[in-house]
Backbone and ligand atoms as CSV (ligand in chain L), in Angstrom:
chain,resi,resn,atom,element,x,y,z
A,1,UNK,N,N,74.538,-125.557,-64.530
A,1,UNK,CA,C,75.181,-126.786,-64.070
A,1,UNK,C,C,74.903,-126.968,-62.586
A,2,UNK,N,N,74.562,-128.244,-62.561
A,2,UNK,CA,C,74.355,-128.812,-60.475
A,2,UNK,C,C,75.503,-129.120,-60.310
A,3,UNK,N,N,76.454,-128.842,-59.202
A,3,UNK,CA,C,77.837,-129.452,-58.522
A,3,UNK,C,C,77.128,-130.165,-57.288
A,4,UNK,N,N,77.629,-131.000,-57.113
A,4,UNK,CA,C,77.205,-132.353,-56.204
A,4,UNK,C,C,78.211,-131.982,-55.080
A,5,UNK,N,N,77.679,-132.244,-53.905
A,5,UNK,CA,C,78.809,-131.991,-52.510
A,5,UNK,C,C,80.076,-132.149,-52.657
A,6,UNK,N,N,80.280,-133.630,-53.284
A,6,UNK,CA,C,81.262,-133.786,-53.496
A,6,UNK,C,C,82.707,-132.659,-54.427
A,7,UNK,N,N,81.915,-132.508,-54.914
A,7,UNK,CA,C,82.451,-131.258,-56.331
A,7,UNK,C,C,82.710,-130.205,-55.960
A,8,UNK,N,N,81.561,-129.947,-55.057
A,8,UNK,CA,C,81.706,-128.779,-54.191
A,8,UNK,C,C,83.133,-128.471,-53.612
A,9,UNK,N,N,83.776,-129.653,-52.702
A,9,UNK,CA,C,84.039,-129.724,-51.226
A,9,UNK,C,C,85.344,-129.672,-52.568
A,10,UNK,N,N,85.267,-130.570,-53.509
A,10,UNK,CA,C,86.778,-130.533,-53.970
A,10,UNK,C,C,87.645,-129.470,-54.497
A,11,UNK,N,N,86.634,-128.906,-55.112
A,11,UNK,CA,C,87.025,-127.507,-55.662
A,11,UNK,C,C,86.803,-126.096,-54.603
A,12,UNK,N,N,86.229,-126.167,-54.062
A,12,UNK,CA,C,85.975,-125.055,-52.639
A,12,UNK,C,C,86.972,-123.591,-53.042
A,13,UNK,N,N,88.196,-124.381,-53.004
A,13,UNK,CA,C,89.342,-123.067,-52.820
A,13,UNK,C,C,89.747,-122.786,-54.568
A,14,UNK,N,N,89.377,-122.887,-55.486
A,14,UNK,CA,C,89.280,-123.207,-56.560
A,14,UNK,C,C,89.085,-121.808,-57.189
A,15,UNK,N,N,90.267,-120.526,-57.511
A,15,UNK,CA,C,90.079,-119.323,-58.480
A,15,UNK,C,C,88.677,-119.447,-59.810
A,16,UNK,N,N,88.365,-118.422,-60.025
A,16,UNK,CA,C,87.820,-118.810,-61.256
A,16,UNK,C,C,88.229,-119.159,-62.192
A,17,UNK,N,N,89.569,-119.015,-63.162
A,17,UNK,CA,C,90.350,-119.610,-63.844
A,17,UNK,C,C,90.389,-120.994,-63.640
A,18,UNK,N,N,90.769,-121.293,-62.428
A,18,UNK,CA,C,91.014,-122.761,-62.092
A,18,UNK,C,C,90.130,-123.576,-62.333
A,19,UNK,N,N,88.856,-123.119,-61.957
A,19,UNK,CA,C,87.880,-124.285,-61.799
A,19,UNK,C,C,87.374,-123.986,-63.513
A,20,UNK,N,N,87.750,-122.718,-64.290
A,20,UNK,CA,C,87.232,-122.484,-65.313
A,20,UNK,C,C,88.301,-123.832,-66.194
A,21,UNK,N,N,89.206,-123.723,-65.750
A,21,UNK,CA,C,90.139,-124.742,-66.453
A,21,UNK,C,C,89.865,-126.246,-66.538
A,22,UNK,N,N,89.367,-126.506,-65.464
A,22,UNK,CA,C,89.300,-128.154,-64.771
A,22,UNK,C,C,87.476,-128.380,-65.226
A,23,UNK,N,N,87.229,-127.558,-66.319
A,23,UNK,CA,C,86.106,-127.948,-66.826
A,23,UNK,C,C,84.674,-127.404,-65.567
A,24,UNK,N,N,84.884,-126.559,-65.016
A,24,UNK,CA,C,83.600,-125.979,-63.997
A,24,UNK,C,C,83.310,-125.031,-64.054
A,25,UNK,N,N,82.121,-124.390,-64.379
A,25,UNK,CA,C,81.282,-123.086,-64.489
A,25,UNK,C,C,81.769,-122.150,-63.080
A,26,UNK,N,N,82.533,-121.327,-63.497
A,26,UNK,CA,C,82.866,-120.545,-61.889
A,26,UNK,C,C,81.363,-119.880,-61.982
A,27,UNK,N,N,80.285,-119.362,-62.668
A,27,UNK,CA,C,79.064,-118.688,-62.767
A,27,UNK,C,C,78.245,-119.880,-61.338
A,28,UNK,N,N,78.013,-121.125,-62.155
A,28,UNK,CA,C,77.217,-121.805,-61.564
A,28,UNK,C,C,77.953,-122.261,-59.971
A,29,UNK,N,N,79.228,-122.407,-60.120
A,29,UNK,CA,C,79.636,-123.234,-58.888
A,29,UNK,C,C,79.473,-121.975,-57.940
A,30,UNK,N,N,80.052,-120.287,-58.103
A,30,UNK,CA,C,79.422,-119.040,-57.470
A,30,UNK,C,C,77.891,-119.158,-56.972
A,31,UNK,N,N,77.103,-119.458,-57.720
A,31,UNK,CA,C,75.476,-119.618,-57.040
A,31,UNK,C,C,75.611,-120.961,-56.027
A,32,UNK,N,N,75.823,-121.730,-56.377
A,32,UNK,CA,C,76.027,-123.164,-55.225
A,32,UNK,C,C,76.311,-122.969,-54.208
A,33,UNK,N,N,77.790,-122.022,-54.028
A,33,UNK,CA,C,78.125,-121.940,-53.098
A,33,UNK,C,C,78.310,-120.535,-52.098
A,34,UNK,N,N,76.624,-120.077,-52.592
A,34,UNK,CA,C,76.392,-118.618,-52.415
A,34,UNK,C,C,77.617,-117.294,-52.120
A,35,UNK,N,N,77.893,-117.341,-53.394
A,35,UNK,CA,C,78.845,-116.386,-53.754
A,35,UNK,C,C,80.840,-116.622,-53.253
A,36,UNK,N,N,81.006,-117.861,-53.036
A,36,UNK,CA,C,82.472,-118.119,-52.382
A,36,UNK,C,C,83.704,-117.481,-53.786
A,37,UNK,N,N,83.063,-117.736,-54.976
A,37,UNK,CA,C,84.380,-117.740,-55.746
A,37,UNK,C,C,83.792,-115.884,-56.255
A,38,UNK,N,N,82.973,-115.305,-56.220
A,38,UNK,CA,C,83.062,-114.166,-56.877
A,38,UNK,C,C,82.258,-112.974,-55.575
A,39,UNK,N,N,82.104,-113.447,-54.583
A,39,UNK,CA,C,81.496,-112.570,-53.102
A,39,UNK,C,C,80.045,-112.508,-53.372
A,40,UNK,N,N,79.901,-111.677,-52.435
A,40,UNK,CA,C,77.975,-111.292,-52.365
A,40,UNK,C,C,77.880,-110.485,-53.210
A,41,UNK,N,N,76.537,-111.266,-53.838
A,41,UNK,CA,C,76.298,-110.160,-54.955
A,41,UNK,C,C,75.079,-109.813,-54.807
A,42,UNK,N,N,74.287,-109.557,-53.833
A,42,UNK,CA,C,73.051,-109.279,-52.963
A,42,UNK,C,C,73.334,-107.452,-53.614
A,43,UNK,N,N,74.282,-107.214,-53.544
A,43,UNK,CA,C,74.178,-105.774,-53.554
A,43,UNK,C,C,74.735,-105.251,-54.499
A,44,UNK,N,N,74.600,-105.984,-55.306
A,44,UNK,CA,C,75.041,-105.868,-57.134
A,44,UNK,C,C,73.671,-106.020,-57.520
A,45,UNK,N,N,72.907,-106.904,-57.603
A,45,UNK,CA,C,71.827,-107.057,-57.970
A,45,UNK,C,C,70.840,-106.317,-58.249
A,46,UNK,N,N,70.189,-105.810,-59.987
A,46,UNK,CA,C,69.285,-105.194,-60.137
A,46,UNK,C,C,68.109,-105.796,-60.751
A,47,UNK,N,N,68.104,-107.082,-60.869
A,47,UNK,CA,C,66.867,-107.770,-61.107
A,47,UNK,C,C,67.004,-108.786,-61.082
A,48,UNK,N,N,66.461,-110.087,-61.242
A,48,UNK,CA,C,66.277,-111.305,-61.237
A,48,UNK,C,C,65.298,-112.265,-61.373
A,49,UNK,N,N,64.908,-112.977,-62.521
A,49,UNK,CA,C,63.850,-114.278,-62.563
A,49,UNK,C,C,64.248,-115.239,-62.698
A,50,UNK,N,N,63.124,-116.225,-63.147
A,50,UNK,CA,C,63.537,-117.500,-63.689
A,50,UNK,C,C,64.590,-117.670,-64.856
A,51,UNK,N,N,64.831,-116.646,-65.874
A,51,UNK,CA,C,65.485,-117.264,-66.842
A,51,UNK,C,C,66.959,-115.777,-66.460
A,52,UNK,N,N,67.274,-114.814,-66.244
A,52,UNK,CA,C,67.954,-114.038,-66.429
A,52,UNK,C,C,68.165,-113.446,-64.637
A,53,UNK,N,N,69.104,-113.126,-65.108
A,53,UNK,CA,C,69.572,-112.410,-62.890
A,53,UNK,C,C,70.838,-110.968,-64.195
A,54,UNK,N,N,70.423,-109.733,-63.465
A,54,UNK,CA,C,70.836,-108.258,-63.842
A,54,UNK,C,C,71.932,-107.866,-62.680
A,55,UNK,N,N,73.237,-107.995,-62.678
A,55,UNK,CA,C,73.785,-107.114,-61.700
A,55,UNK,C,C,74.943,-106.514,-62.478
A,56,UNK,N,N,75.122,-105.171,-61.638
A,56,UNK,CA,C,76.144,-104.122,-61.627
A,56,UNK,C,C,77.411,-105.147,-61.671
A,57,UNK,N,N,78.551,-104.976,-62.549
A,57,UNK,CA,C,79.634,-105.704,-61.884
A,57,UNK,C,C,80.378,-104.926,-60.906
A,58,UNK,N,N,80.520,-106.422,-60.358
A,58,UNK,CA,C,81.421,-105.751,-58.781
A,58,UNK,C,C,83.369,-105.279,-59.344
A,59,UNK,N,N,83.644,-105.215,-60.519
A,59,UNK,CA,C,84.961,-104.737,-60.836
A,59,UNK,C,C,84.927,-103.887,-61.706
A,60,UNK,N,N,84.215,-103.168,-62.116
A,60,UNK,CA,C,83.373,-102.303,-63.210
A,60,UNK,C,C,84.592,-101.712,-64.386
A,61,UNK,N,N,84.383,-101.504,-65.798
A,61,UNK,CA,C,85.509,-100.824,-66.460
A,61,UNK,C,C,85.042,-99.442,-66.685
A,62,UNK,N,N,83.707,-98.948,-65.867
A,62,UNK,CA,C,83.282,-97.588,-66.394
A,62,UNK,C,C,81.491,-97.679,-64.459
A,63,UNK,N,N,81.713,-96.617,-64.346
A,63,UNK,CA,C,81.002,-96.515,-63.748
A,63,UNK,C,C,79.165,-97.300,-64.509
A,64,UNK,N,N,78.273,-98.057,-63.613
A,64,UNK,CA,C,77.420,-98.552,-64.843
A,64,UNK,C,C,77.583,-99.153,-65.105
A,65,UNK,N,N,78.460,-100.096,-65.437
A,65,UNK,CA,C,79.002,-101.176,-66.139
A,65,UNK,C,C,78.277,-102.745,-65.642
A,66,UNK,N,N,77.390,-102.937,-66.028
A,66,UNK,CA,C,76.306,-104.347,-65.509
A,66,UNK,C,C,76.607,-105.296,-66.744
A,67,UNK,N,N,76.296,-106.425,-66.139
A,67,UNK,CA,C,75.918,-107.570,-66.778
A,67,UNK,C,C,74.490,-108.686,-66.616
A,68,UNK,N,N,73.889,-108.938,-67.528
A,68,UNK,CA,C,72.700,-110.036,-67.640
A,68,UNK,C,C,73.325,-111.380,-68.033
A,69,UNK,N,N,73.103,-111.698,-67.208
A,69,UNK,CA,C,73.420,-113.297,-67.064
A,69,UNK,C,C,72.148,-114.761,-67.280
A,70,UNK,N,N,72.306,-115.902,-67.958
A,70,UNK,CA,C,71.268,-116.271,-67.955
A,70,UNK,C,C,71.385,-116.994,-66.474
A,71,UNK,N,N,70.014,-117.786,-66.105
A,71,UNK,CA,C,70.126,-118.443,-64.565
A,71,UNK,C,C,70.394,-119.578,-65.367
A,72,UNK,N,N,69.926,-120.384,-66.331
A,72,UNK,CA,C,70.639,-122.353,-66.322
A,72,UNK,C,C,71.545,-121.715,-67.441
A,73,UNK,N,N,72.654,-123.196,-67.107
A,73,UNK,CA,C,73.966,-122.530,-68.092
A,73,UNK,C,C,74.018,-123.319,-69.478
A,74,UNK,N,N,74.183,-122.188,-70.207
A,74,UNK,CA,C,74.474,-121.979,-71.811
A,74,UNK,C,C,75.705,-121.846,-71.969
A,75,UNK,N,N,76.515,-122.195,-72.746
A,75,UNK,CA,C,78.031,-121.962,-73.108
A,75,UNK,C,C,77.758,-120.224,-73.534
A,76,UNK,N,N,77.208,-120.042,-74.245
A,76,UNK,CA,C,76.604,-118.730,-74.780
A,76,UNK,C,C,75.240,-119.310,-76.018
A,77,UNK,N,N,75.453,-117.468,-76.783
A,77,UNK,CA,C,73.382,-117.304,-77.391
A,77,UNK,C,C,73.646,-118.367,-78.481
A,78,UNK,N,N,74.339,-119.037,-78.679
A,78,UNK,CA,C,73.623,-120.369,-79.776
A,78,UNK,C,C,73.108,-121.335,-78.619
A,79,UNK,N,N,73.489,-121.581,-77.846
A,79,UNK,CA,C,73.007,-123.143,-77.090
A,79,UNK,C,C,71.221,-122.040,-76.162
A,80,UNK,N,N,71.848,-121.350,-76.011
A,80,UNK,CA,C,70.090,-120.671,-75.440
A,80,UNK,C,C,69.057,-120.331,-76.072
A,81,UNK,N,N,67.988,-120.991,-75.688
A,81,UNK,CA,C,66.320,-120.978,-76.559
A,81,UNK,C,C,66.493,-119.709,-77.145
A,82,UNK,N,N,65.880,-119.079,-78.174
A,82,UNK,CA,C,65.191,-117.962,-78.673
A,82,UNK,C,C,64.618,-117.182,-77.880
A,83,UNK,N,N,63.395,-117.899,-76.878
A,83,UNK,CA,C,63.073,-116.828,-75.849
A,83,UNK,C,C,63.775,-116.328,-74.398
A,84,UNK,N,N,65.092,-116.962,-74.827
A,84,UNK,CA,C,65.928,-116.559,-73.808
A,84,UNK,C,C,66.759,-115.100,-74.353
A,85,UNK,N,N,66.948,-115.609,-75.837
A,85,UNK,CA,C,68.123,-114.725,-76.290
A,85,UNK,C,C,67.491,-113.158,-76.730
A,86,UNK,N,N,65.978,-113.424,-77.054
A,86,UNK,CA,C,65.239,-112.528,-77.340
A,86,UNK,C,C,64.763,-111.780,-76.251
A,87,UNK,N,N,64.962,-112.005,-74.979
A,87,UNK,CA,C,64.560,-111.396,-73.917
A,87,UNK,C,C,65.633,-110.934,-73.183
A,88,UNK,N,N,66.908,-111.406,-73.421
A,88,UNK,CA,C,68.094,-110.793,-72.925
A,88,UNK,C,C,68.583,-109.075,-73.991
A,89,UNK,N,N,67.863,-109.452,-75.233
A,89,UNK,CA,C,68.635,-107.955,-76.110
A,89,UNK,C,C,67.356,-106.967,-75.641
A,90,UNK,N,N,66.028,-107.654,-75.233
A,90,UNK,CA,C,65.041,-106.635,-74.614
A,90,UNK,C,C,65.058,-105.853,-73.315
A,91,UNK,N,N,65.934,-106.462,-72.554
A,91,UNK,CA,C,66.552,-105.995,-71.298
A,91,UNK,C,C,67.646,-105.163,-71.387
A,92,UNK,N,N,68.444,-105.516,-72.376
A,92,UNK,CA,C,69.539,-104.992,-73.269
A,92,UNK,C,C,69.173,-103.576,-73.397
A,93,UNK,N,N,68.706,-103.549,-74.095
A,93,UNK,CA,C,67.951,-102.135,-74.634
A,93,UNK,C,C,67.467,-101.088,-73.453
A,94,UNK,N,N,66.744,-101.777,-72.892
A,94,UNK,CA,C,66.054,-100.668,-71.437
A,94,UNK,C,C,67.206,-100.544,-70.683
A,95,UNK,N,N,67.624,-100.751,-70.286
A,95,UNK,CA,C,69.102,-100.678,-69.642
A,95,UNK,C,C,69.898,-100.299,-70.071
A,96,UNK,N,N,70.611,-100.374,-71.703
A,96,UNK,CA,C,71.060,-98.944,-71.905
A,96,UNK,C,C,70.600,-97.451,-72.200
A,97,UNK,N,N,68.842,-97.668,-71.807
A,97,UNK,CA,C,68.117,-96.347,-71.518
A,97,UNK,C,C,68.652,-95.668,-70.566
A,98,UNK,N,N,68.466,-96.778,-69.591
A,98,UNK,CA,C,68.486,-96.337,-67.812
A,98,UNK,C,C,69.936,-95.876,-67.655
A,99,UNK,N,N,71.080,-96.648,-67.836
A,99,UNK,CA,C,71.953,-96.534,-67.676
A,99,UNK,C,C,72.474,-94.984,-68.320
A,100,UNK,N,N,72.171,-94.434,-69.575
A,100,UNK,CA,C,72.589,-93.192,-69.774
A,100,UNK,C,C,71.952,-92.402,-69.176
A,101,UNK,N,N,70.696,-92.704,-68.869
A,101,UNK,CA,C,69.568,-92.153,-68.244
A,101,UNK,C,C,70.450,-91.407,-66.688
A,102,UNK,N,N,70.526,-92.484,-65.930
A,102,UNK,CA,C,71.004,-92.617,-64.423
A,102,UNK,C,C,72.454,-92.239,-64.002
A,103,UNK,N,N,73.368,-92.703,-65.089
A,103,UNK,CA,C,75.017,-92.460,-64.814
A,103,UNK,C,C,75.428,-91.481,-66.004
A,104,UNK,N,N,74.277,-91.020,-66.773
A,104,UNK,CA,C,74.703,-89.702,-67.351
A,104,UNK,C,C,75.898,-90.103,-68.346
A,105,UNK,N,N,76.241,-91.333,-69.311
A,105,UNK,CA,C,77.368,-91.736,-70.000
A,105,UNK,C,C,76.299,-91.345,-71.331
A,106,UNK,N,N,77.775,-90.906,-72.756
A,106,UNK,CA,C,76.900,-90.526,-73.773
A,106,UNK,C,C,76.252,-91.782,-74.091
A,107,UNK,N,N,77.022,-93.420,-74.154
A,107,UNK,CA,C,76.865,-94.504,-75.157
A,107,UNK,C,C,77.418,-95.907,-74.380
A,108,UNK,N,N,76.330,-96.746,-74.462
A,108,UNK,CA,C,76.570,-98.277,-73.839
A,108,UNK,C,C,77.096,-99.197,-74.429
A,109,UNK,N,N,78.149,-99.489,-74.715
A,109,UNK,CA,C,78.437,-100.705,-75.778
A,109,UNK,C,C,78.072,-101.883,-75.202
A,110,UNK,N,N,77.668,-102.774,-76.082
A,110,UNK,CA,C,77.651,-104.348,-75.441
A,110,UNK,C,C,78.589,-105.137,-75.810
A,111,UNK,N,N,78.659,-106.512,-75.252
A,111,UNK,CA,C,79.401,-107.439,-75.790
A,111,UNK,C,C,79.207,-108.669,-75.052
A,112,UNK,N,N,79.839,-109.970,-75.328
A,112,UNK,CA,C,79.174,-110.908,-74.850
A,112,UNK,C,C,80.447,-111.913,-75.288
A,113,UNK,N,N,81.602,-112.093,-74.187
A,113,UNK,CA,C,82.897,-113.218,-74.217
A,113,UNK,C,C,81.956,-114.178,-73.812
A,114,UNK,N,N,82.475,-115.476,-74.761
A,114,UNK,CA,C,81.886,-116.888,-74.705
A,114,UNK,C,C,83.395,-117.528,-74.719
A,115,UNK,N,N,84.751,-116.853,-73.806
A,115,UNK,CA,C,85.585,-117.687,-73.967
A,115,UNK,C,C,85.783,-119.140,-72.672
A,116,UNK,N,N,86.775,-119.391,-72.676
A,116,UNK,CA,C,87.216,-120.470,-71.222
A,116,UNK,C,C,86.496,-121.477,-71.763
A,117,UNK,N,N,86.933,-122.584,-71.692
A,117,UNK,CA,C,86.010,-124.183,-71.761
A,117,UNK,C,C,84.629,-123.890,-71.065
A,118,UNK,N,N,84.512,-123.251,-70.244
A,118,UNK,CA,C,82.937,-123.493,-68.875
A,118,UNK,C,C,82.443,-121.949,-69.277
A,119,UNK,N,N,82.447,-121.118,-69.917
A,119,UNK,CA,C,81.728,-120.089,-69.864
A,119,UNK,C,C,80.437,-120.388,-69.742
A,120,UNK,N,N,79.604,-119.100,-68.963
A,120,UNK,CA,C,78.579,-119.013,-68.384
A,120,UNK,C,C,77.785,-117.980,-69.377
A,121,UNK,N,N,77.000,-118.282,-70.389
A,121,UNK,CA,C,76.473,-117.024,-71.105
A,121,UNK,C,C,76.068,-115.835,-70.465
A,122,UNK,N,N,76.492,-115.088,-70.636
A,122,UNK,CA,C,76.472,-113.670,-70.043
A,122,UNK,C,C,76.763,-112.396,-71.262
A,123,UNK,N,N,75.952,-111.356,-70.944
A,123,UNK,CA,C,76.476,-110.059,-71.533
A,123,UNK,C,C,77.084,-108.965,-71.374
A,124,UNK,N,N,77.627,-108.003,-71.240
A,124,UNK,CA,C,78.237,-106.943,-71.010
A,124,UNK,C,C,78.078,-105.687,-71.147
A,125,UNK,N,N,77.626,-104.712,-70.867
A,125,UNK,CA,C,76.600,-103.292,-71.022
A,125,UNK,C,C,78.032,-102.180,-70.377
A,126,UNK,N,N,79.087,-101.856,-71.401
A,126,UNK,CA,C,79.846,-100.907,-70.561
A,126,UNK,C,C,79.215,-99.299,-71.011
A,127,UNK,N,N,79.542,-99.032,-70.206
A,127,UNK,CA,C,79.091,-97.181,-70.989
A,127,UNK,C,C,80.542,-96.516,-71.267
A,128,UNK,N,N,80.387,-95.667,-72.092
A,128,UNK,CA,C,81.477,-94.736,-72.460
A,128,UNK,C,C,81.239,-93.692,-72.045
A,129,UNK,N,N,81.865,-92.708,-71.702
A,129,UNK,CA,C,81.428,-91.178,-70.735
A,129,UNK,C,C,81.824,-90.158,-72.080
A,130,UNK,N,N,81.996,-89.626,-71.854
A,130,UNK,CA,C,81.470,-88.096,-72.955
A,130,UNK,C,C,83.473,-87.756,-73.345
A,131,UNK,N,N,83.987,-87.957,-71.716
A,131,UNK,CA,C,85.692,-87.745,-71.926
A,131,UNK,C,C,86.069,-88.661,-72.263
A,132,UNK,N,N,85.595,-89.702,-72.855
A,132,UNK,CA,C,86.518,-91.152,-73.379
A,132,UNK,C,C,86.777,-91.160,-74.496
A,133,UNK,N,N,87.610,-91.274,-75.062
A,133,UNK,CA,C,87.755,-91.423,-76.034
A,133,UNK,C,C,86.813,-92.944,-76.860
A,134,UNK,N,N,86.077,-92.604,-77.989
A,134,UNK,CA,C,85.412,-93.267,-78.958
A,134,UNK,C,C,86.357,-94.466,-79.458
A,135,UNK,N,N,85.719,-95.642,-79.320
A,135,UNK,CA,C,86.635,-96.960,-79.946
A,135,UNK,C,C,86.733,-98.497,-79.320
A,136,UNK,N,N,87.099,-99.226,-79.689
A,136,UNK,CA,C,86.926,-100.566,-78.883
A,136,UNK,C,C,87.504,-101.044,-77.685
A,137,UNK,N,N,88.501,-99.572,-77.657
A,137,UNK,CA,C,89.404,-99.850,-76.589
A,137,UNK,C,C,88.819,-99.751,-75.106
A,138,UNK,N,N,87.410,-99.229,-75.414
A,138,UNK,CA,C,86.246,-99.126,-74.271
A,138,UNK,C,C,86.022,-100.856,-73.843
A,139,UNK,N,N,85.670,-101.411,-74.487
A,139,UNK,CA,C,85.452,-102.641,-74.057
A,139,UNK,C,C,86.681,-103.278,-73.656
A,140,UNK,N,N,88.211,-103.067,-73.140
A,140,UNK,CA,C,89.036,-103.605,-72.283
A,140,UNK,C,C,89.511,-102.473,-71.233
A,141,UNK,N,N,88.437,-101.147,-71.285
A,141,UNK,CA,C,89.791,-100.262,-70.013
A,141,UNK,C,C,89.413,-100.643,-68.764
A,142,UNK,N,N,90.845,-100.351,-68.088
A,142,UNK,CA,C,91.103,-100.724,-66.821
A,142,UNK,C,C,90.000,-100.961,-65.793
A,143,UNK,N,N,89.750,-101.955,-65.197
A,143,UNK,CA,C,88.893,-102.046,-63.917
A,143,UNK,C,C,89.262,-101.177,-63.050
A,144,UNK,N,N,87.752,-101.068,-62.170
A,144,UNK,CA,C,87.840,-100.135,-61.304
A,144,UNK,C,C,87.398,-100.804,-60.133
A,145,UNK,N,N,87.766,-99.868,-58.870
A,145,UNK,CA,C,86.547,-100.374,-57.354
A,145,UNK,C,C,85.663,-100.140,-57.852
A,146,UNK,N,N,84.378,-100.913,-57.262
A,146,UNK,CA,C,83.185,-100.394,-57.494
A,146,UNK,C,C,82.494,-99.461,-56.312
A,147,UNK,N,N,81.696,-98.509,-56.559
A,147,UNK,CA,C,81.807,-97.806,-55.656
A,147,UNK,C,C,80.017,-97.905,-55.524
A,148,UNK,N,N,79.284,-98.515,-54.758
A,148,UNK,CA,C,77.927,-98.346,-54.123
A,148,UNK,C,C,77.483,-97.156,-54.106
A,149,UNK,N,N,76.433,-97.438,-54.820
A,149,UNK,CA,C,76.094,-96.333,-54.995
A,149,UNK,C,C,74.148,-96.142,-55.015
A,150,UNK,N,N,73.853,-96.554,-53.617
A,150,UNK,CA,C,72.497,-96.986,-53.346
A,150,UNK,C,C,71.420,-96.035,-54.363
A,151,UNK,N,N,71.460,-95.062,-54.621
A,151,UNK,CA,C,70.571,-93.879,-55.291
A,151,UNK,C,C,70.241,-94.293,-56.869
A,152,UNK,N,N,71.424,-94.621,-57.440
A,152,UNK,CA,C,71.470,-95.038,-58.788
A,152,UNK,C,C,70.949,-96.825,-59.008
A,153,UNK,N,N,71.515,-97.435,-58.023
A,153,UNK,CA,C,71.171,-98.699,-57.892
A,153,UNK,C,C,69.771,-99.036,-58.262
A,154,UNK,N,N,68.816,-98.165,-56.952
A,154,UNK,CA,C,67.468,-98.165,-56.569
A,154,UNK,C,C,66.882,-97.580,-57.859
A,155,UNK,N,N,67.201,-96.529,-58.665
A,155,UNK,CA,C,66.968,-95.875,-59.634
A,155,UNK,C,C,66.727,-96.995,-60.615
A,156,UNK,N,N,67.442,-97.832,-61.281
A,156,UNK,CA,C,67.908,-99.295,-62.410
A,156,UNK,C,C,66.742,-100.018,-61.487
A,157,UNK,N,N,66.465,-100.265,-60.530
A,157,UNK,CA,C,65.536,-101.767,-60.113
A,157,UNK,C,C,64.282,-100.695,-60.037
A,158,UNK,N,N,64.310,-99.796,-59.860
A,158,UNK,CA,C,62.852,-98.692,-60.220
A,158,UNK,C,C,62.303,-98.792,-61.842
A,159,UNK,N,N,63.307,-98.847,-62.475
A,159,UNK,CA,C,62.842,-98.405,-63.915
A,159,UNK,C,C,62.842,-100.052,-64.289
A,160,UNK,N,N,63.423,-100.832,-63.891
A,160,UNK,CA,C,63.480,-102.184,-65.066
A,160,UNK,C,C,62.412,-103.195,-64.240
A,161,UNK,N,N,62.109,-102.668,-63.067
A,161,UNK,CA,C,60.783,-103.061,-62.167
A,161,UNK,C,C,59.589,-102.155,-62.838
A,162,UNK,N,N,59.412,-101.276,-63.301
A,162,UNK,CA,C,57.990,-100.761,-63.759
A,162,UNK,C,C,57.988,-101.346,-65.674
A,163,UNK,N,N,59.297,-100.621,-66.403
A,163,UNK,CA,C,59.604,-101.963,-67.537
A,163,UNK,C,C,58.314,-103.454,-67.413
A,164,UNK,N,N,59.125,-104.499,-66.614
A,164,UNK,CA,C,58.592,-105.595,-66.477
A,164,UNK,C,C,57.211,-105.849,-66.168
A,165,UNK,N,N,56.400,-105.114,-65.338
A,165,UNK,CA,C,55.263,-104.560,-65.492
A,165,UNK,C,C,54.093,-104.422,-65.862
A,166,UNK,N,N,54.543,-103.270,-66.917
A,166,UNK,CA,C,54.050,-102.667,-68.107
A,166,UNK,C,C,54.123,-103.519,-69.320
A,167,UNK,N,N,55.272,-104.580,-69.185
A,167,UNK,CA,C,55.597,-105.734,-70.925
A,167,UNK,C,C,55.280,-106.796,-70.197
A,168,UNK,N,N,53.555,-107.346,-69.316
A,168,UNK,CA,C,53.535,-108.592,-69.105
A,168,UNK,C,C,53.086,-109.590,-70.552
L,1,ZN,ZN,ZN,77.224,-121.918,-65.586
């Protein structure tokens, strides 16, 4: 979605809920207004093109815990082309390589909320650690700080940078 100045300026101070309510992509109006409703995500970021942008979330429910997002907005994977949706479970996949690979978790679950009127298609890659207990209750535990963690970061844009590559 494009927000027009105007849209911009009106909603500015605007929670994500809020503007999710009043019919506005907090995803898209966040890129517009380089990061005001969800911060910098310069340093979340583990990849990015034309159709998909990869970052760590900045509130994580498990150390690892990233999301692929598409770049133009889809409510979610029915309204997005085939070669969108087919290239998001291919990223999917290498990334929960890397991710057990790098943060040492036994198992990545995915998932993918298409709720709120304005959702922004996006996916969800949490890992489960070895002491967690097994079950769905992985996909709601508690948020955490996120804690930077430049080594592992660089590690994910190392591997899903040689990935991309190698699958031109
Ligand atoms: Zn959007």
């Amino acid at each position: 979605m494009k927000y027009s100045k105007e849209i911009i300026e009106k909603y500015y101070n605007y929670s994500a809920k809020d503007l999710n309510d009043n019919g506005i992509c907090p995803t898209c109006f966040n890129r517009a207004t380089n990061g005001h409703v969800f911060g910098d995500e310069s340093k979340l970021r583990i990849y990015t093109d034309k159709d998909i942008d990869c970052l760590l979330t900045g509130n994580p429910r498990a150390p690892g815990h990233m999301m692929i997002a598409t770049i133009d907005h889809y409510h979610d994977l029915s309204e997005a082309p085939d070669y969108i949706n087919e290239k998001i479970i291919r990223f999917t996949k290498q990334f929960m390589i890397f991710i057990k690979e790098i943060y040492g978790c036994e198992r990545v679950y995915l998932c993918s909320m298409c709720d709120g009127p304005m959702n922004h298609y996006h996916v969800q890659l949490i890992p489960r650690y070895k002491n967690e207990e097994r079950g769905s209750k992985n996909f709601v535990k508690p948020r955490q700080e996120y804690v930077f963690d430049e080594t592992k970061l660089n590690m994910l844009k190392d591997r899903i940078k040689n990935y991309v590559e190698t699958h031109k």
